[in-house]
Backbone bond lengths (Angstrom), bond angles and torsions (degrees), N, CA, C in turn:
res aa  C-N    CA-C-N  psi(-1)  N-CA   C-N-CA  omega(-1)  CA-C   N-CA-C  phi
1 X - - - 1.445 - - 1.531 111.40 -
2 X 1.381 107.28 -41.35 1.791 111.48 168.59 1.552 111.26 -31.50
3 X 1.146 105.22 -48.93 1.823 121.80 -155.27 1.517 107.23 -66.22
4 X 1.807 94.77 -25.63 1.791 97.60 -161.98 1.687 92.92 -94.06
5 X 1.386 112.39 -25.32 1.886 104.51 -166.93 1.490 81.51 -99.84
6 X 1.295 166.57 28.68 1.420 154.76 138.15 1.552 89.99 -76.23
7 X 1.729 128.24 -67.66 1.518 132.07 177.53 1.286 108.29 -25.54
8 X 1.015 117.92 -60.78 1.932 145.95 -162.37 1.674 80.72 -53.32
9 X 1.491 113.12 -89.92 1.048 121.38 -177.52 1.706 145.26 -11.26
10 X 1.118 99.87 -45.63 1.634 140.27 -136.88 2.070 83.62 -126.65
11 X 1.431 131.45 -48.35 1.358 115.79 152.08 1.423 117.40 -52.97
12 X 1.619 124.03 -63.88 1.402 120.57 -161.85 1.648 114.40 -52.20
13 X 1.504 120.16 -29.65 1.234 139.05 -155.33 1.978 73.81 -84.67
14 X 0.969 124.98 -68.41 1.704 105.46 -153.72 1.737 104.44 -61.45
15 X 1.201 121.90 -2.64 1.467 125.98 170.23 1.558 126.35 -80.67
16 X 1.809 92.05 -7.56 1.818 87.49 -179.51 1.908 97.83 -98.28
17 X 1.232 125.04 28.16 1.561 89.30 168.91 1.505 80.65 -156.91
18 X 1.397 106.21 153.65 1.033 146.30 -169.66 1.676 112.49 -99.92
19 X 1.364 138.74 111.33 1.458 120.73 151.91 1.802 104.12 -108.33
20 X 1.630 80.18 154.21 2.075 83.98 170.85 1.949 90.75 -146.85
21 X 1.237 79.55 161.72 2.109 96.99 175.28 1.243 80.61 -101.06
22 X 1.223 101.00 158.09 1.652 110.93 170.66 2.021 86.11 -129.14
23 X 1.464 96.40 168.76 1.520 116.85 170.75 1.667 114.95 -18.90
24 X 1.546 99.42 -62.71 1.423 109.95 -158.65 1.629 94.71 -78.54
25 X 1.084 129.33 12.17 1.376 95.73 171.81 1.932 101.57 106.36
26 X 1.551 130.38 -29.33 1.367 142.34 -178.49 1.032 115.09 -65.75
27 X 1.401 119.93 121.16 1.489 110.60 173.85 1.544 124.78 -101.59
28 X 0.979 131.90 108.55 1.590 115.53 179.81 1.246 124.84 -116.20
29 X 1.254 134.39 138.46 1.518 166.16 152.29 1.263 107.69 -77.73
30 X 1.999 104.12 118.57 1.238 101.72 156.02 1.355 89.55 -162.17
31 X 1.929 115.62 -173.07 1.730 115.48 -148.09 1.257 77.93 -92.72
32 X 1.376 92.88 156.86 1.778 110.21 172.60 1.802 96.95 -99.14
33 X 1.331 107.56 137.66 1.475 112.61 174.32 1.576 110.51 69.59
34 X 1.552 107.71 42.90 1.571 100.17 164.79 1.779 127.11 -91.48
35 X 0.974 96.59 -164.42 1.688 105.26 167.58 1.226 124.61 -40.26
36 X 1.275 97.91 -58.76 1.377 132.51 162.24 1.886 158.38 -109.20
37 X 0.997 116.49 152.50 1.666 99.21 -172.70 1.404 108.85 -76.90
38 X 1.453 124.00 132.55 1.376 95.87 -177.37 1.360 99.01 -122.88
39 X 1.312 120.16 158.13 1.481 130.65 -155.71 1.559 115.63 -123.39
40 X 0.941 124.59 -179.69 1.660 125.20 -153.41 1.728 96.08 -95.95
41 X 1.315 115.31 -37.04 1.418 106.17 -160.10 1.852 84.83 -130.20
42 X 1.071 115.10 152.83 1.869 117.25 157.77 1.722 94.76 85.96
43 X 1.357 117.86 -12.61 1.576 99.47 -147.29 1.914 109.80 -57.31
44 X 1.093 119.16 156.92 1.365 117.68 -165.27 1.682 96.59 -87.16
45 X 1.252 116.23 -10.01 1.698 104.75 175.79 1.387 123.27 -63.63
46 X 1.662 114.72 -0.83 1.413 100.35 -166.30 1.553 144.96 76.17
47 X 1.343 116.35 20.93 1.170 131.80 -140.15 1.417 103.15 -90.02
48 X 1.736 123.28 147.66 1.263 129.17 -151.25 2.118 102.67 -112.35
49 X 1.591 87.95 115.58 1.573 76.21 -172.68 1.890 101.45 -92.83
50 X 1.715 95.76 135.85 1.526 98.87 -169.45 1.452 89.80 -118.70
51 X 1.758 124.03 161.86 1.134 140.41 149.65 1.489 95.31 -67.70
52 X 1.398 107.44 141.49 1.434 120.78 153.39 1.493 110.49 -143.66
53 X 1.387 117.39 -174.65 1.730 124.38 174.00 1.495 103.92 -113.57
54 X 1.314 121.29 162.34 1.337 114.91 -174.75 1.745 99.14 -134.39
55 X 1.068 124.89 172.20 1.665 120.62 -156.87 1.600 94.17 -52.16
56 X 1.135 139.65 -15.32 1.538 104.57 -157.05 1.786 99.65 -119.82
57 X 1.607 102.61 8.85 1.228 119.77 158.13 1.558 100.63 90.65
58 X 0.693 146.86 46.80 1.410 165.19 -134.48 1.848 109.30 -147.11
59 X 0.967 133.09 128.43 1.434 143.42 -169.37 1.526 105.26 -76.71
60 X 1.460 135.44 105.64 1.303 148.61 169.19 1.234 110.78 -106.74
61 X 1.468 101.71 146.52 1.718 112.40 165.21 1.768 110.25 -80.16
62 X 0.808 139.98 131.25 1.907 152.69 160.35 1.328 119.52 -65.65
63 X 1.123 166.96 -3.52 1.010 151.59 -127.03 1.610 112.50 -68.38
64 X 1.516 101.93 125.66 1.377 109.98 -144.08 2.113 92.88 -114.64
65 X 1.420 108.03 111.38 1.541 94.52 -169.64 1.458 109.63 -107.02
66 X 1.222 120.66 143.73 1.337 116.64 178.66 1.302 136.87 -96.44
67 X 1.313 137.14 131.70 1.417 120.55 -156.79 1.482 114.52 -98.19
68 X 1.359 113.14 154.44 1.644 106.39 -165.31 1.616 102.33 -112.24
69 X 1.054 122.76 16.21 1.501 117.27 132.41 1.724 135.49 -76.03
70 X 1.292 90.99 8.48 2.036 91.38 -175.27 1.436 127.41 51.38
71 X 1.339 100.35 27.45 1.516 125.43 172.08 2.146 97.01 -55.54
72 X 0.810 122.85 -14.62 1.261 122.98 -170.66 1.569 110.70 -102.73
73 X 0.906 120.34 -3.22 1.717 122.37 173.17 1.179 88.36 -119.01
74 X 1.417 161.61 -25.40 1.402 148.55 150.10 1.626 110.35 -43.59
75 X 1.491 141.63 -39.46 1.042 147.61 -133.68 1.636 98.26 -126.25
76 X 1.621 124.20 19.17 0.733 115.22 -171.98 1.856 111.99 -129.97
Protein backbone atom coordinates (compact mmCIF):
# COMPACT_ATOMS: atom_id res chain seq x y z
CA UNK A 1 0.00 0.00 0.00
CA UNK A 2 3.17 2.31 0.72
CA UNK A 3 4.04 1.96 -3.06
CA UNK A 4 0.49 3.12 -4.18
CA UNK A 5 0.26 6.47 -1.67
CA UNK A 6 4.20 7.32 -2.57
CA UNK A 7 2.58 6.87 -6.62
CA UNK A 8 -0.48 8.97 -5.42
CA UNK A 9 1.92 11.33 -4.05
CA UNK A 10 4.67 11.73 -6.46
CA UNK A 11 1.51 12.33 -9.36
CA UNK A 12 -0.18 15.24 -7.35
CA UNK A 13 3.33 16.92 -6.80
CA UNK A 14 3.96 17.08 -10.83
CA UNK A 15 0.49 19.05 -10.93
CA UNK A 16 1.67 22.00 -8.81
CA UNK A 17 3.94 23.76 -11.40
CA UNK A 18 3.38 24.89 -14.51
CA UNK A 19 6.15 25.50 -17.44
CA UNK A 20 5.24 27.45 -20.79
CA UNK A 21 7.78 28.83 -23.79
CA UNK A 22 6.66 32.00 -24.48
CA UNK A 23 7.29 33.70 -28.17
CA UNK A 24 10.78 34.83 -27.53
CA UNK A 25 12.19 31.72 -26.97
CA UNK A 26 11.75 32.08 -22.49
CA UNK A 27 10.86 29.44 -20.64
CA UNK A 28 9.19 29.75 -17.31
CA UNK A 29 8.25 27.56 -14.36
CA UNK A 30 6.24 28.50 -11.65
CA UNK A 31 3.56 26.79 -8.87
CA UNK A 32 0.23 26.56 -10.13
CA UNK A 33 -2.27 27.75 -7.35
CA UNK A 34 0.04 29.81 -5.14
CA UNK A 35 -0.27 32.70 -2.78
CA UNK A 36 0.22 34.60 -5.36
CA UNK A 37 -0.04 35.56 -9.16
CA UNK A 38 3.19 35.50 -10.45
CA UNK A 39 4.10 37.42 -13.49
CA UNK A 40 6.65 37.34 -16.29
CA UNK A 41 8.66 40.45 -15.51
CA UNK A 42 8.72 42.32 -11.69
CA UNK A 43 7.28 39.14 -10.15
CA UNK A 44 7.83 39.54 -6.30
CA UNK A 45 8.86 35.72 -6.00
CA UNK A 46 12.34 36.33 -6.80
CA UNK A 47 12.79 34.10 -9.51
CA UNK A 48 16.19 32.55 -10.68
CA UNK A 49 17.07 33.07 -14.35
CA UNK A 50 19.10 29.81 -15.46
CA UNK A 51 20.64 28.83 -18.92
CA UNK A 52 19.20 25.64 -19.94
CA UNK A 53 18.95 23.49 -23.43
CA UNK A 54 15.67 22.75 -24.82
CA UNK A 55 14.93 19.36 -26.91
CA UNK A 56 16.72 20.38 -29.98
CA UNK A 57 19.68 21.40 -27.84
CA UNK A 58 19.62 24.90 -28.40
CA UNK A 59 20.57 27.53 -25.50
CA UNK A 60 17.30 28.88 -23.52
CA UNK A 61 16.73 31.19 -20.75
CA UNK A 62 14.62 29.17 -17.54
CA UNK A 63 13.10 31.36 -15.47
CA UNK A 64 12.76 29.48 -12.44
CA UNK A 65 9.84 31.03 -9.91
CA UNK A 66 9.48 30.32 -6.45
CA UNK A 67 6.44 29.67 -4.57
CA UNK A 68 5.60 31.31 -1.27
CA UNK A 69 3.75 28.57 0.12
CA UNK A 70 6.97 26.24 0.55
CA UNK A 71 5.45 23.80 -1.66
CA UNK A 72 9.19 23.01 -2.41
CA UNK A 73 10.50 21.56 0.89
CA UNK A 74 7.26 19.42 0.88
CA UNK A 75 8.27 17.95 -2.61
CA UNK A 76 11.46 16.96 -1.58
Amino acid sequence: MRWLKDFYRFRIQRLYWITIQHDDGTIHRYPNRDLIRHELTGCPCGPADLLAHDETGSDVWLTDHHSLDAREGRER
